[in-house]
N, CA, C and O atoms as CSV, one atom per row, in Angstrom:
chain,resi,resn,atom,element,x,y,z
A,1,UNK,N,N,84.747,96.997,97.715
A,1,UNK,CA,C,84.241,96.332,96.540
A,1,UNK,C,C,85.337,96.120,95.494
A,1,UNK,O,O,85.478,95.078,94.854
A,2,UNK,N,N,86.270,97.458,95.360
A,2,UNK,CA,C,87.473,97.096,94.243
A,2,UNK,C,C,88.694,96.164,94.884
A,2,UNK,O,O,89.608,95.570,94.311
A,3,UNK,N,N,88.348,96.267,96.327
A,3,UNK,CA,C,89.539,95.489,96.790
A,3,UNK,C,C,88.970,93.766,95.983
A,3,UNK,O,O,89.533,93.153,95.076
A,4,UNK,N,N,87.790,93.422,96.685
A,4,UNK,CA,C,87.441,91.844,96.496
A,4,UNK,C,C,87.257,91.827,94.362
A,4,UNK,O,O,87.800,91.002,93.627
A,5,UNK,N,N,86.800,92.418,94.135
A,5,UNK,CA,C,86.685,92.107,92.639
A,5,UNK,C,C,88.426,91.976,92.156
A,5,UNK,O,O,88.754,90.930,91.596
A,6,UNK,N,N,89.259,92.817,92.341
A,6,UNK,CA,C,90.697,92.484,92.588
A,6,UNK,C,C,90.779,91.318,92.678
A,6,UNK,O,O,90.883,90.681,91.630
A,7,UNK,N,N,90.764,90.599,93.977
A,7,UNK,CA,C,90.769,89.045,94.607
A,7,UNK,C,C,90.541,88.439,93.844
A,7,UNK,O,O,91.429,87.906,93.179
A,8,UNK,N,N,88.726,88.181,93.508
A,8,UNK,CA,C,88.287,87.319,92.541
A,8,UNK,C,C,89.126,87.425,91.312
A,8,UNK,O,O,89.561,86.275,91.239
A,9,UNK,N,N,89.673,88.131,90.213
A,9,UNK,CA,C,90.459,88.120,89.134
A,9,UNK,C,C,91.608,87.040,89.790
A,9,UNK,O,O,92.051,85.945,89.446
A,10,UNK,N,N,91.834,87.965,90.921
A,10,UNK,CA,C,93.121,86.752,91.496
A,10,UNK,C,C,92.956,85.143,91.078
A,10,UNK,O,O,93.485,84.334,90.316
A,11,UNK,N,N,91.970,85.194,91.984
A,11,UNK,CA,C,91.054,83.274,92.494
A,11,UNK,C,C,90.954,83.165,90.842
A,11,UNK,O,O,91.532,82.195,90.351
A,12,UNK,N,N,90.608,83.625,90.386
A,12,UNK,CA,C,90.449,82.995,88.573
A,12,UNK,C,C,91.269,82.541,87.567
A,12,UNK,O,O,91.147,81.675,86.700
A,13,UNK,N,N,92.728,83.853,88.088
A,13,UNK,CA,C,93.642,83.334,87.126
A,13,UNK,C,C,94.284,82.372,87.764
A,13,UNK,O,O,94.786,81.683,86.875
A,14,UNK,N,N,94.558,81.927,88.799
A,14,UNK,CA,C,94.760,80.462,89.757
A,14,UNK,C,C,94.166,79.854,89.245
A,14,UNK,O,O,94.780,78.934,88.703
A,15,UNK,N,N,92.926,79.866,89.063
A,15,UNK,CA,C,92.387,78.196,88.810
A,15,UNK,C,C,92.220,78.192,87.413
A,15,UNK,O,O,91.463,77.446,86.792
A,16,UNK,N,N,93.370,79.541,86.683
A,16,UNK,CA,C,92.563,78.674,85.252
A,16,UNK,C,C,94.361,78.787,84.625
A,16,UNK,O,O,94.711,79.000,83.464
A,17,UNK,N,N,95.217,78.569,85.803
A,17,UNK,CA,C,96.504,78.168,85.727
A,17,UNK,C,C,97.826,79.464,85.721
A,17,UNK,O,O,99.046,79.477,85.878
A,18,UNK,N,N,96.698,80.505,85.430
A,18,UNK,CA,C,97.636,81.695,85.180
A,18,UNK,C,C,98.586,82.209,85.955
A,18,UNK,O,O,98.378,83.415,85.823
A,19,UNK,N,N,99.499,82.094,86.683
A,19,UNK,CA,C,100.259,82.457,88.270
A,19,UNK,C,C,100.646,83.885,88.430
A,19,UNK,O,O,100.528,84.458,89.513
A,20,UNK,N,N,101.189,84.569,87.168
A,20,UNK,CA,C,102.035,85.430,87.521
A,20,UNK,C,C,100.614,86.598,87.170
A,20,UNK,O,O,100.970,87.775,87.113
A,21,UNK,N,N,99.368,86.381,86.984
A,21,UNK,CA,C,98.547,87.203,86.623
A,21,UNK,C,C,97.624,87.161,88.115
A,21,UNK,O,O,97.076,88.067,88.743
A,22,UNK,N,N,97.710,85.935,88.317
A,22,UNK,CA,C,97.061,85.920,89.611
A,22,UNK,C,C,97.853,85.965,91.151
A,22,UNK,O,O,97.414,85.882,92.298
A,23,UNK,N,N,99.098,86.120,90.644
A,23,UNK,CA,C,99.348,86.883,91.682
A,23,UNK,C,C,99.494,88.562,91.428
A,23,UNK,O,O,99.957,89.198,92.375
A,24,UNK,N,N,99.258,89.039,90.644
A,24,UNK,CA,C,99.750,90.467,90.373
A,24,UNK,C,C,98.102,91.024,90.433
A,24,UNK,O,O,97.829,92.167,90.798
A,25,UNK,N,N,97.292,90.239,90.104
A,25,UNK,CA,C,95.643,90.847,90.980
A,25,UNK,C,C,95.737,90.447,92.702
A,25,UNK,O,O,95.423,91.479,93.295
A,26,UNK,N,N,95.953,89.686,93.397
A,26,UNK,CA,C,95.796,89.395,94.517
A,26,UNK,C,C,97.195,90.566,95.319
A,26,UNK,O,O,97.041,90.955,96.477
A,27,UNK,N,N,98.358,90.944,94.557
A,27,UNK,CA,C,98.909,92.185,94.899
A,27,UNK,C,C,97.760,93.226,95.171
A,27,UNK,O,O,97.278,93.626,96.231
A,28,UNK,N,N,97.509,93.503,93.975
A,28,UNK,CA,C,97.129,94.871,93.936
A,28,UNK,C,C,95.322,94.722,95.045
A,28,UNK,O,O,94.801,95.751,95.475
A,29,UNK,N,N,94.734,93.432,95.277
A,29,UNK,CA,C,93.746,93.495,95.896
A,29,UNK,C,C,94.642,93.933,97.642
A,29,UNK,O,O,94.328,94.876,98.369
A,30,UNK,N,N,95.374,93.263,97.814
A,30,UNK,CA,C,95.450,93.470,99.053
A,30,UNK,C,C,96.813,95.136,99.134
A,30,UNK,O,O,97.350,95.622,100.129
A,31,UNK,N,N,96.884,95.376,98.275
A,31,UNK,CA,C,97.312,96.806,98.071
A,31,UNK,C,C,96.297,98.133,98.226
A,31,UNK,O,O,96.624,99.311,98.368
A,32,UNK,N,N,95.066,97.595,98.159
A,32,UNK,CA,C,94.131,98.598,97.835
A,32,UNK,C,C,93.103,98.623,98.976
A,32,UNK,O,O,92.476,99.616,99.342
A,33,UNK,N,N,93.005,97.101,99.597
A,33,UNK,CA,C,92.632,96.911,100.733
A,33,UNK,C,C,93.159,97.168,101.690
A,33,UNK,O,O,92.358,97.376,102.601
A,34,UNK,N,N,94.661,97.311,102.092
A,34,UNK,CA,C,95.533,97.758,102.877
A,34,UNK,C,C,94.944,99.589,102.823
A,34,UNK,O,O,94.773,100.241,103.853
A,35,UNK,N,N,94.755,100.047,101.666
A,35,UNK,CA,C,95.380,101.958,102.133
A,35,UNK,C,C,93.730,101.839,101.985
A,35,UNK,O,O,93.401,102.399,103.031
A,36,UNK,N,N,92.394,101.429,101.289
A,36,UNK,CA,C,91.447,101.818,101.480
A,36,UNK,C,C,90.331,101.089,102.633
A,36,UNK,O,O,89.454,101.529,103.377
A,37,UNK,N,N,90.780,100.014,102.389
A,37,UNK,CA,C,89.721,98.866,103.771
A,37,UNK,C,C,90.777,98.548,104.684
A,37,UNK,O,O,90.555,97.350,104.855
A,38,UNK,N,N,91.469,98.737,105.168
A,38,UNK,CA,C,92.328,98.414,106.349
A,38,UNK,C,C,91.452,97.758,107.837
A,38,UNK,O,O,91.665,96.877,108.670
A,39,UNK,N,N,90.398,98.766,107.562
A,39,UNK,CA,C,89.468,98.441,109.035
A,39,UNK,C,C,88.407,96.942,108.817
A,39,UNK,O,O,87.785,96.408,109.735
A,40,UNK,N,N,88.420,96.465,107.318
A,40,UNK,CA,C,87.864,94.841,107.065
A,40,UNK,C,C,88.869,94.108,107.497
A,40,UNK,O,O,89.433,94.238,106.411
A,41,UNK,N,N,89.769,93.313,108.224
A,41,UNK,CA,C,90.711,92.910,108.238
A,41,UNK,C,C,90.557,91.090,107.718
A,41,UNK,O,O,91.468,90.320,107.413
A,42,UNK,N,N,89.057,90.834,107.775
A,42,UNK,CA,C,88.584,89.774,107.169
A,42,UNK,C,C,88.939,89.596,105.811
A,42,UNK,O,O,89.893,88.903,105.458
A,43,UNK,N,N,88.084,90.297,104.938
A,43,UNK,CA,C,88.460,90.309,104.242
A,43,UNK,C,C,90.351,90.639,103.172
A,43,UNK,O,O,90.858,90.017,102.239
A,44,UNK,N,N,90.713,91.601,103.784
A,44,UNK,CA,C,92.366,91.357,103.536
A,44,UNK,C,C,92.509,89.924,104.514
A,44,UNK,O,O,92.342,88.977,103.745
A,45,UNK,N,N,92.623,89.689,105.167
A,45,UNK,CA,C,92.994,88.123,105.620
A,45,UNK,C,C,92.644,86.599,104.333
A,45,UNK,O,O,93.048,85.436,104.324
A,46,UNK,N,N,91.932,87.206,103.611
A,46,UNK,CA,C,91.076,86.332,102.414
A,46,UNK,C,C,92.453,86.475,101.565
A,46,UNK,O,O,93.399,85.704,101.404
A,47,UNK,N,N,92.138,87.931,101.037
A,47,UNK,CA,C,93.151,87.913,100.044
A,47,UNK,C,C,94.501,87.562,100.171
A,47,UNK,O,O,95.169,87.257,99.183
A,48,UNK,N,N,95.267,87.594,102.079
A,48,UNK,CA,C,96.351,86.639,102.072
A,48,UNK,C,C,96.239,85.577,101.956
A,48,UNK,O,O,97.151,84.850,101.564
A,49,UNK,N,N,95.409,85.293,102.179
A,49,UNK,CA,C,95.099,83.355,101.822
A,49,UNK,C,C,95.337,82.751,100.640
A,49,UNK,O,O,95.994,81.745,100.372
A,50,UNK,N,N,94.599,83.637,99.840
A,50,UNK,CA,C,94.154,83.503,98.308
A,50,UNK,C,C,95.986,83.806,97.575
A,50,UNK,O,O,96.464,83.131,96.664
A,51,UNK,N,N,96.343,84.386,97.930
A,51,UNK,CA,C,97.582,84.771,97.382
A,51,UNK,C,C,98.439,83.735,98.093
A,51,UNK,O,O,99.149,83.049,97.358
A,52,UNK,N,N,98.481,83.549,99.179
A,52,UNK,CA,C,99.449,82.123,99.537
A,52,UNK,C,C,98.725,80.789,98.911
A,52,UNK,O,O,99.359,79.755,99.122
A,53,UNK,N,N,97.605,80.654,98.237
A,53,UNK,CA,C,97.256,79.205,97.777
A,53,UNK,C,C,98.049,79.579,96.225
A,53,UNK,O,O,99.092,78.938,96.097
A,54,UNK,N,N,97.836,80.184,95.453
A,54,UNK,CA,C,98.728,80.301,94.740
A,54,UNK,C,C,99.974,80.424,94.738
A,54,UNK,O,O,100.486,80.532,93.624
A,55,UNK,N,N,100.644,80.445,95.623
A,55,UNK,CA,C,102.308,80.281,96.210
A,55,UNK,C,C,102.398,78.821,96.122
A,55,UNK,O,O,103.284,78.194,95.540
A,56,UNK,N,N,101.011,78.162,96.998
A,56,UNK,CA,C,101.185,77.072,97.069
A,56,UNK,C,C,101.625,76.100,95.640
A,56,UNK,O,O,102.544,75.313,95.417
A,57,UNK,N,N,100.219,76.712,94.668
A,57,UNK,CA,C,100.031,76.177,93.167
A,57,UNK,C,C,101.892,76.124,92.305
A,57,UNK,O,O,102.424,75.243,91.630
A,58,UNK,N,N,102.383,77.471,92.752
A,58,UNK,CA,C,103.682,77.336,92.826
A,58,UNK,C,C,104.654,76.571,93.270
A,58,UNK,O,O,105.757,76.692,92.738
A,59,UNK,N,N,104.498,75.765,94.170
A,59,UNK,CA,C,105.552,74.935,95.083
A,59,UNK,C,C,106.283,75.731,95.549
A,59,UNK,O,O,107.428,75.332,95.761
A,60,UNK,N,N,105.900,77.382,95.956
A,60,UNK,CA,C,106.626,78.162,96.482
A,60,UNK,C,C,106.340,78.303,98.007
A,60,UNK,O,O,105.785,79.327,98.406
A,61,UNK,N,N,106.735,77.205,98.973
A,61,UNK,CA,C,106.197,76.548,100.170
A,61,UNK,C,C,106.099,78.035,101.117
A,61,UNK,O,O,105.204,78.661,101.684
A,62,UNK,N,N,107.462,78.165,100.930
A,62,UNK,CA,C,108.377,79.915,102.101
A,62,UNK,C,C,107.393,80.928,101.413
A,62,UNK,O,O,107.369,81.803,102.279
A,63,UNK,N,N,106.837,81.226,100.740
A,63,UNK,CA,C,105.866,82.588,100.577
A,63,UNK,C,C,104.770,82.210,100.828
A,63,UNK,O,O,103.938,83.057,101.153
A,64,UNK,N,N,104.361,80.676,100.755
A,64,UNK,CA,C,103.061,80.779,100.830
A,64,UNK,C,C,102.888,80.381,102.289
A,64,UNK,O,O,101.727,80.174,102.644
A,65,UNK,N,N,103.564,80.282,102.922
A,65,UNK,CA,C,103.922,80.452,104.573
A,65,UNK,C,C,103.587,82.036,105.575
A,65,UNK,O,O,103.009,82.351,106.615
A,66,UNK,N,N,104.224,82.564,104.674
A,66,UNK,CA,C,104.697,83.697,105.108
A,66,UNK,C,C,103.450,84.619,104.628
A,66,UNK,O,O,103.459,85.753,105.107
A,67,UNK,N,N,102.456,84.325,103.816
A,67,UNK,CA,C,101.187,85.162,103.621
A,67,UNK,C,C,99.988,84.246,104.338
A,67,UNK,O,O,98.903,84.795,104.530
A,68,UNK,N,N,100.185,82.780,104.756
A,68,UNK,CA,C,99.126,82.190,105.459
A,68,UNK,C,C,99.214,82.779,106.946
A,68,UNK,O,O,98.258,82.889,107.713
A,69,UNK,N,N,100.518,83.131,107.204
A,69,UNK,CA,C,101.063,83.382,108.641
A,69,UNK,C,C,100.174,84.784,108.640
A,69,UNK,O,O,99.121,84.816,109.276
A,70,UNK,N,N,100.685,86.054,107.826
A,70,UNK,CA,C,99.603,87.119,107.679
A,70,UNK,C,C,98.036,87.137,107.783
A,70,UNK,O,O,97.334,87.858,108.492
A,71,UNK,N,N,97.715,86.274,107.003
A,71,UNK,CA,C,96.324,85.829,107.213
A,71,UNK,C,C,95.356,85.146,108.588
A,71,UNK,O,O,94.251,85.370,109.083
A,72,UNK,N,N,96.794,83.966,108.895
A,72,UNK,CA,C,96.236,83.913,110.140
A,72,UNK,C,C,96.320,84.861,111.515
A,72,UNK,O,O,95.527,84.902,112.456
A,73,UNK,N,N,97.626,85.650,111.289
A,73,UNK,CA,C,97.639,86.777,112.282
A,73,UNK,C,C,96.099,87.848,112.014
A,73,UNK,O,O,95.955,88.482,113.059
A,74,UNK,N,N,95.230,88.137,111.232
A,74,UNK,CA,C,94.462,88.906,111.053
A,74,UNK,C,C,93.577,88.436,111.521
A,74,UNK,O,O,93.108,89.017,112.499
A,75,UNK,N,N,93.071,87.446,111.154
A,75,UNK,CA,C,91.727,86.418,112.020
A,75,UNK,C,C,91.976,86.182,113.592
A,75,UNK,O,O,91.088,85.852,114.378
A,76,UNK,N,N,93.626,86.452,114.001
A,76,UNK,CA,C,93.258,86.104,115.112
A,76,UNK,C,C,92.569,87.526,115.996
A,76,UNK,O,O,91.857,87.484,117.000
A,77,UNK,N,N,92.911,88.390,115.464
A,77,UNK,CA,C,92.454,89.971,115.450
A,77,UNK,C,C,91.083,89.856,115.620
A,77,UNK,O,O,90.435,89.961,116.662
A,78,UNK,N,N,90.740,89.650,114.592
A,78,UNK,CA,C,88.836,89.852,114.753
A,78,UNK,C,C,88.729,88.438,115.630
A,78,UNK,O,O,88.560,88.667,116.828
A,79,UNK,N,N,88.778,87.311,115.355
A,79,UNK,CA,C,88.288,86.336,116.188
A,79,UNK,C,C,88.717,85.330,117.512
A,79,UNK,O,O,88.056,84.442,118.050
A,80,UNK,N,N,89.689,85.686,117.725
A,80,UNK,CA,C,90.967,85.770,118.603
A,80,UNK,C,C,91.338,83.940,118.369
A,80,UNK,O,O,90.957,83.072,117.583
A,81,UNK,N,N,92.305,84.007,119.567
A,81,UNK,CA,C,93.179,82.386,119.271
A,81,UNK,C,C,91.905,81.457,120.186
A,81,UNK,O,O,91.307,81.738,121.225
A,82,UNK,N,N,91.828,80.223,119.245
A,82,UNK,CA,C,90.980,79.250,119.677
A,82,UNK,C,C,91.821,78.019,120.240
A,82,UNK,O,O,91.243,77.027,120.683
């Protein structure tokens, strides 16, 4: 629950332009989801997402690569390669 309420702060300060706030919640969501939900891997797969669309909002192409790549490695976990 503290991991995703984390997230959401994330997803908010993104869309209401904030970057360096919304990435420093989408840190600490998938910081907290890592040592306490590790076994949701869905959900941490969200919060890499969510944190590479704001890379994106950045024009920071190479990070937001490199956390979609995370994200999609996790989904393929629970839902395997299609």
């Amino acid at each position: 629950m503290i991991g995703e309420l984390l997230n959401d702060l994330g997803v908010v300060y993104t869309n209401l332009g904030e970057f360096k706030e919304a990435l420093q919640y989408h840190s600490e969501s998938i910081a907290f989801k890592e040592r306490y939900n590790a076994e949701n891997l869905t959900t941490l797969a969200s919060s890499y997402a969510n944190k590479a669309a704001t890379f994106q909002y950045l024009a920071q192409v190479d990070s937001a690569i490199i956390f979609l790549n995370k994200a999609l490695e996790l989904r393929e976990k629970v839902f395997g390669k299609n």
